[in-house]
Residue, then its C-alpha position, 0 to 999 in steps of 0.5 A: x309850687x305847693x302853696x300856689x296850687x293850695x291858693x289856687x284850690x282855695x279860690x276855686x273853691x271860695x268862687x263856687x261857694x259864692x257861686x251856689x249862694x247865687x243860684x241858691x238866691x235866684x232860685x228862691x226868687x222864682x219860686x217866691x220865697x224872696x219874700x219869707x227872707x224877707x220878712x225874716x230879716x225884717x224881724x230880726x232888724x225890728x224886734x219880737x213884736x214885728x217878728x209876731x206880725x211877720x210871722x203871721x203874714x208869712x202863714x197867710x201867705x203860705x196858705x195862699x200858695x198852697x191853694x194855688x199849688x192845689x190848682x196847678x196839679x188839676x188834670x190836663x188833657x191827655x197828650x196821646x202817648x204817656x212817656x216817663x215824663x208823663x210820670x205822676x200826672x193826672x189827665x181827663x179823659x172821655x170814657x171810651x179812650x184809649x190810653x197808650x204808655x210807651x216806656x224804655x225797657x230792656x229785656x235782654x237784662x231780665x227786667x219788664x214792666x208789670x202792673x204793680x196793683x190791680x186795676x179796677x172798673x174804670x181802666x181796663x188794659x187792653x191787650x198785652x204788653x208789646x216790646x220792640x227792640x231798639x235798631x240803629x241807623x243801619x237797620x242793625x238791633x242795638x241794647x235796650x228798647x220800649x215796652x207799649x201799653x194800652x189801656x181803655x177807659x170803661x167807665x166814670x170816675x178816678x182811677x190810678x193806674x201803677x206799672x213797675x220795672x222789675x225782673x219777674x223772680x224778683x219780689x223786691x223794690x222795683x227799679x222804677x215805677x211808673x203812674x198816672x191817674x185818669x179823670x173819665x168823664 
């Protein structure tokens, strides 16, 4: 019986291996670096001289990633209410504009969210901080809840704004951190 689950064992893990190599390859192939394989095992099969030629077209090509890479991150419109998944974006926005960050939280754990760096002339916050409580079904409070930031956009320009989730006696590294950078118009 030792050696049939050792067998067993070893099969499972051959058919994940095999397995991975295949999500491996599907990734890549959305991604476009089907073509980077590609063209390495070309040179490899051609010799030095295709590889120099390969090689250079695989910079040209990469250099043309990167620019439309440039182009994804331009700024999007602002959806209303930024949550974590909003985390890193760039959004325009007009000058005037309310802009309203609602992120789980949970004081009951000592920890809250703060502004990790100053804000300058262009988001100015717009009140405190509002911590609601999480409640169930049944009206009862549960763990845990959100925080609601506002900001208000007073004048032109680019602007990052960080907020960290941290306990306030505790000058450490954050436990997460939160940024979005405004466009004001």
């Amino acid at each position: 019986m030792k050696w049939t689950s050792r067998i067993l064992i070893l099969t499972i893990f051959i058919a994940a291996m095999f397995g991975c190599q295949k999500g491996q390859k599907a990734v890549a192939s959305k991604e476009g670096r089907s073509s980077s394989t590609k063209s390495a095992s070309a040179s490899t099969k051609s010799g030095p001289k295709a590889a120099s030629k390969t090689a250079g077209t695989k910079s040209a090509t990469s250099g043309k990633k990167s620019e439309s890479k440039h182009e994804k991150v331009a700024a999007t419109v602002h959806p209303g209410v930024l949550t974590m998944v909003d985390n890193g974006r760039t959004f325009d926005v007009k000058q005037g504009e309310v802009i309203t960050v609602k992120l789980d939280s949970n004081r009951a754990s000592g920890f809250s969210w703060n502004l990790g760096e100053d804000i300058g002339e262009v988001v100015k916050l717009d009140g405190k901080a509002v911590y609601a409580r999480n409640t169930t079904k049944a009206g009862k409070v549960a763990s845990g809840g959100s925080e609601t930031w506002r900001f208000r956009t007073a004048g032109a320009g680019q602007e990052t704004v960080k907020l960290e989730y941290r306990r306030s006696w505790e000058r450490n590294i954050p436990e997460r951190t939160f940024r979005f950078t405004v466009i004001v118009h």
